[in-house]
Every structure is written in structure tokens, then in C-alpha cells.
N, C-alpha and C positions, 0 to 999 in steps of 0.2 A: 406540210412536208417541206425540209428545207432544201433551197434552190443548191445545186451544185455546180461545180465552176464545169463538168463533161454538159450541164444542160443552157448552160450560156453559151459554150461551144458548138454545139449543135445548131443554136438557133444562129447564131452570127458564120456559122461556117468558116470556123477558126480549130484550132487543137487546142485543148487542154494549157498545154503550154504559154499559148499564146493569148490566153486569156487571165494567165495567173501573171504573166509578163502584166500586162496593160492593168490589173484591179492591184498591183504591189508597183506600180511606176516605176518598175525597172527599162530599163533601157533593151531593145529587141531589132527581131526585126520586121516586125510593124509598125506601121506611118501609124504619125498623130492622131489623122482621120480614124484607121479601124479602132487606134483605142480607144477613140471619145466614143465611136458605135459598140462597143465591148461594152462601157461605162451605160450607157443609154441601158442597153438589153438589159446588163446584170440587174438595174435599177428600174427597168419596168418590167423584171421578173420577182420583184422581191427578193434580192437578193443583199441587200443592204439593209432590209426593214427587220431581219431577225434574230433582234438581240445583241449582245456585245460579241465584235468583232475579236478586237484586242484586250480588251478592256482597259483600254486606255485613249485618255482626252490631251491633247497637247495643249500648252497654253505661252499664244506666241506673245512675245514683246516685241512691238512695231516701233523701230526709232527711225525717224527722220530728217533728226540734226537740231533738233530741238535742246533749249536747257534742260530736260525733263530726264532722270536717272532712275528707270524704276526699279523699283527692291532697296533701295539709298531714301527715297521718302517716304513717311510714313504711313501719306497717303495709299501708295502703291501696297506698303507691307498687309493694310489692313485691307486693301483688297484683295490680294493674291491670298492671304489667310481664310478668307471667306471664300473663296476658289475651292482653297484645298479642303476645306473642311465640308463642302458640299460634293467634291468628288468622291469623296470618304466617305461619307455618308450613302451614296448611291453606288458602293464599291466597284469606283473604279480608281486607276493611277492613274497621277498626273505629272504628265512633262514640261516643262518647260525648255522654248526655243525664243532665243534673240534674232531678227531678224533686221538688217537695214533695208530702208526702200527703196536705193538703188541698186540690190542685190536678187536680180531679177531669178538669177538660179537657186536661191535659197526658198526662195517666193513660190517657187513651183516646185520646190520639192518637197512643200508643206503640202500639196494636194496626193497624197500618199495616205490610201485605204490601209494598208498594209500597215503601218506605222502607230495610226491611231484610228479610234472609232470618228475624230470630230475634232474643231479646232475654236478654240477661245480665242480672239484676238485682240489684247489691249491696244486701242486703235484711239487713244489720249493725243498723240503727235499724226495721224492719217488728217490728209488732207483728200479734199474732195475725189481729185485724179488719182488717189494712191486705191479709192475701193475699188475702181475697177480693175485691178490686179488679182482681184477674189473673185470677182462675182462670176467667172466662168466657172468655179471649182467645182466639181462633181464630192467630192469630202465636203459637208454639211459642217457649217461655221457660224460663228455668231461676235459682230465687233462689239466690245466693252466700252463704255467711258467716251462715245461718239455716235451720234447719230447725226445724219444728213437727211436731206429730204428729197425726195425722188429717186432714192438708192431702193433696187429690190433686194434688198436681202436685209438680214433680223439684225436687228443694236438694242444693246441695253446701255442708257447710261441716264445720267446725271439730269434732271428738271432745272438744268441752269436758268432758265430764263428767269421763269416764277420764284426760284431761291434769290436769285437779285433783285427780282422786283421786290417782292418781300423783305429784303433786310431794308432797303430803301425807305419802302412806306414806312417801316420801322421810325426810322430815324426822321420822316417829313412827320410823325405820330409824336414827334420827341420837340415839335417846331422847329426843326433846322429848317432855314429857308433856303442857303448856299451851300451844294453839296458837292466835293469833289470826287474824281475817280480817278485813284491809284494804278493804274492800267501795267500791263507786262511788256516787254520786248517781246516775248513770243506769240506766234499768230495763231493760235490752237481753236479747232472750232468752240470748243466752250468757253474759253474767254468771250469770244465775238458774241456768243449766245450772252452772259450776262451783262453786256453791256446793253445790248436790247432790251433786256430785262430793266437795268436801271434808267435806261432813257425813257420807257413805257412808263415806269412810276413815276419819273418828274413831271412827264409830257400828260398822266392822267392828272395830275395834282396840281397842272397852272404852275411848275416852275421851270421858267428857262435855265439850261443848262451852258454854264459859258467854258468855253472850249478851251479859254487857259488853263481851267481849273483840272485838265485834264493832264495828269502828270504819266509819265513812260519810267518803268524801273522795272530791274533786274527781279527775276522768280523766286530767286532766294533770300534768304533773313539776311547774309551779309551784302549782298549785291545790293538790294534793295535801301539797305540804311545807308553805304558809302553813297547811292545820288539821292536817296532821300535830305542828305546832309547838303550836296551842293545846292539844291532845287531852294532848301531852305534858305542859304548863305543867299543865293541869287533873289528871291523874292523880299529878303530884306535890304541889301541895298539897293534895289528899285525903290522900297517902300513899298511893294505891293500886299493888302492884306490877304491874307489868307482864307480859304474857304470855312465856315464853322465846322462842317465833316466831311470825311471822307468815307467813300465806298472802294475798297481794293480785293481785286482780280480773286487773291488766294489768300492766306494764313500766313505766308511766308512775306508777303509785300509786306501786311499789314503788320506785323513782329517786328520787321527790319526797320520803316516807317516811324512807329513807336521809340524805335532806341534812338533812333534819330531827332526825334521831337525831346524827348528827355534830354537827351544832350543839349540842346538850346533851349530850355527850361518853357517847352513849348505845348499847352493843355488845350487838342484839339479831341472832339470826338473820331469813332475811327473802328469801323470794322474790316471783318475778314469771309473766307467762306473754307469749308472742308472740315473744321474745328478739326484738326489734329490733335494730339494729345495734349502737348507744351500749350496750347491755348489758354487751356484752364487753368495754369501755372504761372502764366506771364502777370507783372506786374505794371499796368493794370492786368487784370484779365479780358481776353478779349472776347467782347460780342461779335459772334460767326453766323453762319448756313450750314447748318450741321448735315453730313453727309453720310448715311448708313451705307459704310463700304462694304460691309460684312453682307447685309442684304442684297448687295449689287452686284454683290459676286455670285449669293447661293441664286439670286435670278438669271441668273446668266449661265448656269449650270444647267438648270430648271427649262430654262431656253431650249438650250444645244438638244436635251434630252428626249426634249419636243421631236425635233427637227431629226434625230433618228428613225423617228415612226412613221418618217415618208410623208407627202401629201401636205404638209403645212405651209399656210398662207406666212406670208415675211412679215412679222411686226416690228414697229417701233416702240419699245417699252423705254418710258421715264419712269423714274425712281424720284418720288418727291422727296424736301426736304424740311429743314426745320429752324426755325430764327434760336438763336442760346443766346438770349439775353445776359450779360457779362456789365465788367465794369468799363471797358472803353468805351462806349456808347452813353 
């Protein structure tokens, strides 16, 4: 039998009214308090558990002030397409909402039952302090493309670490004994994550990692080539040599990196990670960590859908990935 919003009223000793005010987060005149005890009942009456509400999934983009543009990279595109083609698939609509995260009233108007059945949230740019801005929501969510550790609530993303470890070993498999890392200016938790990764496969292989070798550039193909171009110009008038390869951050470093090294007629090894499309086109072609976006999205869907049926434990789901051996490598 399905719960009715007169039998949430009854048990919370509220009206009608007043319970359709607080499960549609409209503004009333009941305190915070009765609505979070509104929210509690409706959801230990089963009132949440039965079925599509709206039929509809929201799917937030979380910016932070990060270089990062989603729906502008391809990255994003081939995720977000893999969103929508598993909402589709389990017919429901999807929204889409941009959100900043010092946008504290936008941030709480996403916990709106009324609006959507549940919330995606590309959470690429969230930084640790930024999830607990969710984790009170009574609306069932799940963040994309991030995961923390001691966060209780569900993430789907990326097996950063093992994908860097992995392309590493690759190239310690190739005898590079000096291996550098292309690193970003942005501080995103999966950057951080594969740098672990690539310091685990030097540190398992007995190779010290020297820390000049460590270069900082721009996320994008043009940012990246203009100080890829100075870094070069500087380590040759020191005279300093060069590493045999590199390891960089994303696909975009490592493209920019590349036109850079061309231009000073310069033949390092040199990977990337994400294999966007233009990967497989670039001249060389470049060896990546190939990242099933598409799968990352319909898990994440797959996730949420969970999390509608009430009673589920919060996991931390990785999405492994896959070395494309190429010709820059």
C-alpha cells in the first residue's frame, strides 16, 4: 500500500500542508527541525522507497574554481553521454544543474524531493570539506569522478592510482630508468591519487624519483605547451639533461608537452591518462590509461538506483582502467 503524505501527518502531528511544504522544500511555516522529523517519518514509513517519484535524476556540476569546464571537455562530454544514455535506458529524465561551492543556497536547494527522485553529482573539482555540504541530504545522491576515504556516502569514479601505477610499470617494462612527472596546477583529488600511484611503481621497482624531474603545467593542450616551451628553454641553458620519460597528470598535459618537444626537435618518451579521442590522432600517437566514461556514468546511474530502494550500505566503487599502448611511449 502506498504511504500517503495525510499518514505522515498523522504520525508527526502536522497537516497535510505542512508536510507537502517540508517533502517539496518549499519555504513555511515550520522550523528546520519539524522538517528534518517530516523527512525522518516519511522515510521510515516508506514513503520514499516506492517507485519514481518524478521521474526524474538531476545531474549536478560541482565547480570550485578549478581550470576544469565541464561539457567544453571531452572528457566530461563522454561522461555526461553515458549519464544520459543510462537514464534513458531506465526511463527516466535528466537534469542538469551547475552549481558553485560557494553557493551555499543553490547547494541546499538541490536537496528538493519534489524536483527530482536523486542527484548525480560530478564532484571532479570537490574537495574534502566541500562533501560535507551533502552528506546531511535526505535526497539519495551519489558523487562521480571522486571518492574520499572516510566519507559516508556512495562515489563512483576513476581507479586513479592502479591506472598510474600501471602506465609507469609500463614504461619501467620499456627500461626507462629516469622517469619524469608532468604534474598540473590544479589540486583535484585524482591528480593526487595518481601521483601515488606513480611513486608506488618507482618505489616497488628500486627507482628513486628526483623531484626536479617534477614539472607543474597548465591542464590544457595550449597552457601546457606555452611552459612546457619555457621549462625546456630553462633546462637547456643550465645544461640540465633531461628525464628519458615522462608520466603526465592527463591527455591534455601530455598533447601540449608533445607540440612543445617538437618544436625544439626534442624525442622523449611520454604518456597521458583519460585517452580522449584526439589521442589516437596525435602525431606521435599517444600511449594513455584509457578510461571507460561511458561505463562510469551508466555505474553511477546503476548506483543512484540502488540508493532509491532505501536501506543501502555507502560504497566506494572504482572503475578500473586500461594502459593503450601508442606510439609515444
Amino acid at each position: 500500500m502506498k504511504v500517503t503524505i495525510a499518514q505522515i501527518a498523522k504520525e508527526v502531528g502536522v497537516s497535510p500542508g505542512s508536510v507537502s511544504n517540508a517533502l517539496n522544500n518549499r519555504k513555511g511555516s515550520i522550523s528546520q527541525k519539524k522538517r528534518e522529523e517530516i523527512i525522518e517519518v516519511a522515510t521510515r514509513l516508506g514513503y520514499f522507497k516506492k517507485g519514481k517519484r518524478t521521474g526524474v535524476i538531476t545531474l549536478v556540476l560541482y565547480e570550485a574554481g578549478e581550470d576544469i569546464v565541464h561539457g567544453e571537455q571531452p572528457f566530461f562530454s563522454a561522461l555526461i553521454k553515458g549519464i544520459e544514455e543510462a537514464c534513458y535506458k531506465n526511463e527516466y529524465q535528466l537534469r542538469i544543474r551547475t552549481v558553485k561551492n560557494n553557493d551555499r543556497k543553490a547547494i541546499q536547494d538541490l536537496d528538493d524531493v519534489g524536483m527530482s527522485d536523486g542527484l548525480l553529482i560530478i564532484g571532479t573539482e570537490m574537495h574534502f570539506k566541500d562533501v560535507e555540504q551533502f552528506k546531511h541530504f535526505k535526497i539519495p545522491f551519489v558523487i562521480v569522478d571522486n571518492a574520499y576515504i572516510m566519507e559516508n556516502c556512495d562515489f563512483v569514479a576513476i581507479n586513479n592510482k592502479d591506472g598510474m601505477y600501471e602506465i609507469t610499470k609500463y614504461l619501467i617494462d620499456q627500461g626507462y630508468k629516469r622517469i619524469g612527472l608532468l604534474n598540473s596546477w590544479s589540486t583535484i583529488n585524482n591528480f593526487k591519487e595518481r601521483k601515488f600511484g606513480f611513486l608506488q611503481a618507482l618505489e616497488d621497482n628500486d627507482i628513486q624519483f628526483d623531484a626536479n624531474d617534477e614539472v607543474f603545467l597548465e591542464s590544457d593542450i595550449h597552457g601546457s605547451e606555452q611552459e612546457m616551451r619555457r621549462y625546456i628553454q630553462q633546462q637547456k641553458q643550465l645544461q640540465i639533461p633531461f628525464p628519458e620519460a615522462y608520466v603526465c597528470m592527463n591527455d591534455y598535459i601530455a598533447l601540449g608537452a608533445i607540440r612543445a618537444m617538437k618544436a625544439y626537435d626534442i624525442q622523449i618518451a611520454i604518456t597521458g591518462f583519460d585517452d580522449i579521442e584526439f589521442a589516437q590522432y596525435n602525431d606521435p600517437s599517444l600511449t594513455t590509461v584509457q578510461v571507460k566514461k561511458d561505463i562510469l556514468g551508466a555505474i553511477a546511474v546503476e548506483r543512484l538506483l540502488k540508493r532509491f530502494e532505501g536501506n543501502e550500505q555507502s560504497l566506494k566503487i572504482l572503475v578500473n582502467t586500461n594502459v593503450i599502448k601508442r606510439q609515444s611511449a
